[in-house]
C-alpha positions as a Markdown table, in Angstrom:
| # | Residue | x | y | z |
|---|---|---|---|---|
| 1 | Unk | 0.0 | 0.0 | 0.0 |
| 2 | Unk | 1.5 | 3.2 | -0.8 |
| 3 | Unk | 0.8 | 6.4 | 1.2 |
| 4 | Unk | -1.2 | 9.1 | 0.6 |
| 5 | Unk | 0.4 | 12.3 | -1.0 |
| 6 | Unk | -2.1 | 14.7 | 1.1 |
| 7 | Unk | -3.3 | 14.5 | 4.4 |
| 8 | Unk | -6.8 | 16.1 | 6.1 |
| 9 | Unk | -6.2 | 18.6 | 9.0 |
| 10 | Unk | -6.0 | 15.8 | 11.9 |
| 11 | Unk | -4.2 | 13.3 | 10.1 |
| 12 | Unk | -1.8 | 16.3 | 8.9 |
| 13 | Unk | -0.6 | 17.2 | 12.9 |
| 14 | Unk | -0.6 | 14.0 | 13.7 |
| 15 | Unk | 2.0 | 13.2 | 10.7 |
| 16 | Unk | 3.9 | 16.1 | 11.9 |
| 17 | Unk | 4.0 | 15.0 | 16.1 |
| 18 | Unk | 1.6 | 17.7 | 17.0 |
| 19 | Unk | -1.7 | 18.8 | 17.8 |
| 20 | Unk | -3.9 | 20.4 | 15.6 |
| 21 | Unk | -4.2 | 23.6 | 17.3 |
| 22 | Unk | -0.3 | 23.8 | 17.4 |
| 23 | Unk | 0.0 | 23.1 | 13.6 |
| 24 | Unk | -2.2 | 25.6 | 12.8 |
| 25 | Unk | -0.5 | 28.3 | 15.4 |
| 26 | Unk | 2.4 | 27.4 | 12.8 |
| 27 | Unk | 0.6 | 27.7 | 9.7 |
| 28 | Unk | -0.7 | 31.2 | 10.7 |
| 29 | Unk | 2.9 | 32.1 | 12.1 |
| 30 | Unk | 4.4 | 30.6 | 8.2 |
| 31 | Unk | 6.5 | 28.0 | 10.7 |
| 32 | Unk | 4.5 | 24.7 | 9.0 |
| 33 | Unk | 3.4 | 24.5 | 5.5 |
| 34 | Unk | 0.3 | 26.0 | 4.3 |
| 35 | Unk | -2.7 | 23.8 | 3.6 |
| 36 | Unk | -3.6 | 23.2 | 0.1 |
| 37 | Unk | -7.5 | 23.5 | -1.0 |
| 38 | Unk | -8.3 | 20.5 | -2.5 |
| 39 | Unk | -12.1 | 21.0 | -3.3 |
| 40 | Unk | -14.4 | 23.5 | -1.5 |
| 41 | Unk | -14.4 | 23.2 | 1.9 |
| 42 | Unk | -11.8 | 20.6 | 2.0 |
| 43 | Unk | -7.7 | 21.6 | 2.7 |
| 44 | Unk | -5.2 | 19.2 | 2.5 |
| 45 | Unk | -1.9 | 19.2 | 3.5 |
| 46 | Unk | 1.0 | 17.8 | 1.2 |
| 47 | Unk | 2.9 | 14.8 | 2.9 |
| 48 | Unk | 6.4 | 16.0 | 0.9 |
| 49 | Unk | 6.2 | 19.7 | 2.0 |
| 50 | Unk | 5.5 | 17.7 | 5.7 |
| 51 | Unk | 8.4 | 15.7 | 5.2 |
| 52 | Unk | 10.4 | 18.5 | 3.9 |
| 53 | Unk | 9.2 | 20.9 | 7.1 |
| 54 | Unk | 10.2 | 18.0 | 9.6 |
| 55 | Unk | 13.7 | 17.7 | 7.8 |
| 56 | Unk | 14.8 | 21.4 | 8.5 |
| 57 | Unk | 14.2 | 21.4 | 11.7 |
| 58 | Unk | 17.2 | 21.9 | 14.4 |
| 59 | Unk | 18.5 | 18.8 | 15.7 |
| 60 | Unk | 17.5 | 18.6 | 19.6 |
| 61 | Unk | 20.4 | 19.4 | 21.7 |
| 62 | Unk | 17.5 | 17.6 | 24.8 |
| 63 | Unk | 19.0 | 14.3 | 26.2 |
| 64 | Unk | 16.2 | 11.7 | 26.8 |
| 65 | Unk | 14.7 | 11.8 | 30.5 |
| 66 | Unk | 16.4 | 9.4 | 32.4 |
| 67 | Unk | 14.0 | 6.9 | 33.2 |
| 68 | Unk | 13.6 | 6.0 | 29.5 |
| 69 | Unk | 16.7 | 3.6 | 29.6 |
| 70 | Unk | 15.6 | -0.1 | 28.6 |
| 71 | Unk | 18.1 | -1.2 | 30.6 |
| 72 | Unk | 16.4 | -0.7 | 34.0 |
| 73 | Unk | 13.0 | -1.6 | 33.0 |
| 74 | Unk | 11.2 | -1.0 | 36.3 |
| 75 | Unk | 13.8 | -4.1 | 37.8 |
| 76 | Unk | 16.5 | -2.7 | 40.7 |
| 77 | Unk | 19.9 | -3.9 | 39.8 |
């Protein structure tokens, strides 16, 4: 199955790792791509400009929190 060049508003955050109401905080602040109107009423967003959005961003300088190690896994050593 191959996957879908466009994505609906819910489907579009959730592709991107956030909630709707931040995505579209971004797309009114030009920070996220702009939604694409596919038919009235209906905006999509395209999965390559998604892609490409997610691709530019900074590299996280945040270590995981340390409780996330797999090595522990809830057992005391």
């Amino acid at each position: 199955m191959t996957e879908p060049i466009a994505y609906a508003r819910t489907d579009a955050a959730q592709v991107a790792a956030l909630s709707v109401s931040t995505m579209e905080k971004l797309v009114r602040e030009r920070k996220f791509p702009a939604p694409r109107k596919a038919s009235d009423g209906r905006t999509v967003w395209l999965r390559r400009e998604i892609v490409e959005w997610a691709e530019a961003l900074p590299v996280s300088d945040l270590l995981p929190p340390p409780n996330t190690s797999r090595r522990s896994c809830g057992r005391r050593s």
